[in-house]
PADOVO-749744 format. One record per residue (C-alpha): residue in three letters; chain; x, y, z. Coordinates in Angstrom, 1 decimal. Layout:
% PADOVO-749744
ALA / A / X / Y / Z
...
***
This chain:
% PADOVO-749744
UNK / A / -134.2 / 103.2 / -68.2
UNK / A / -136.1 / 106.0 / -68.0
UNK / A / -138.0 / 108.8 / -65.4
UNK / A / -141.4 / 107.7 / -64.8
UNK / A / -144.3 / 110.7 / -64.5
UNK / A / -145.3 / 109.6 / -61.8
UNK / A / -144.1 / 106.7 / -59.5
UNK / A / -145.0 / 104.8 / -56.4
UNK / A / -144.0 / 106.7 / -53.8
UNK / A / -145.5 / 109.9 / -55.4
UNK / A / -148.8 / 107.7 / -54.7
UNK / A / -148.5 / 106.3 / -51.6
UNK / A / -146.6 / 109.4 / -49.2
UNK / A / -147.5 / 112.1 / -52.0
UNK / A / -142.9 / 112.3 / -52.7
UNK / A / -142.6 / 115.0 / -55.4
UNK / A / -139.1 / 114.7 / -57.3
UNK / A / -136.8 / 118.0 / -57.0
UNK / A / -133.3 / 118.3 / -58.9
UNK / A / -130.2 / 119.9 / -57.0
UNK / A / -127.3 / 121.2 / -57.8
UNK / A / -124.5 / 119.4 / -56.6
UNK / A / -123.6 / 122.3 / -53.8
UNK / A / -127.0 / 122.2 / -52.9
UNK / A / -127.5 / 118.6 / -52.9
UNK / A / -124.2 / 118.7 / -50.5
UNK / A / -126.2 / 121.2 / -48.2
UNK / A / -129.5 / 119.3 / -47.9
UNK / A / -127.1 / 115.6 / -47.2
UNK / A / -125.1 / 117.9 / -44.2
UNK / A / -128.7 / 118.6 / -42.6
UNK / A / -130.5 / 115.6 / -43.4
UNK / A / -128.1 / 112.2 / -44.4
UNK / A / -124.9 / 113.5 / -43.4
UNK / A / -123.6 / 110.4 / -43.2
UNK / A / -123.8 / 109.8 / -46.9
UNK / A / -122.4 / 113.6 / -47.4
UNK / A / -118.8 / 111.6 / -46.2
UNK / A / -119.2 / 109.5 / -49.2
UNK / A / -119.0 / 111.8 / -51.7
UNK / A / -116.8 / 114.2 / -49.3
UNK / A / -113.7 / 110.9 / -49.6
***
């Protein structure tokens, strides 16, 4: 597998990729998903 340039939903909705760190991928699931944050929180 492999990361595409560009993708469908960078098409259709204009969805631009962006990497995290892990704390801050931890931050953005407790505002936004924070249901999945308890995943990776167990």
């Amino acid at each position: 597998s492999e990361e595409l340039p560009e993708w469908e939903d960078s098409q259709a909705i204009d969805r631009k990729r962006k990497w995290f760190t892990v704390e801050e991928a931890l931050h953005q699931l407790a505002q936004h998903k924070p249901a999945q944050l308890t995943y990776l929180q167990s």
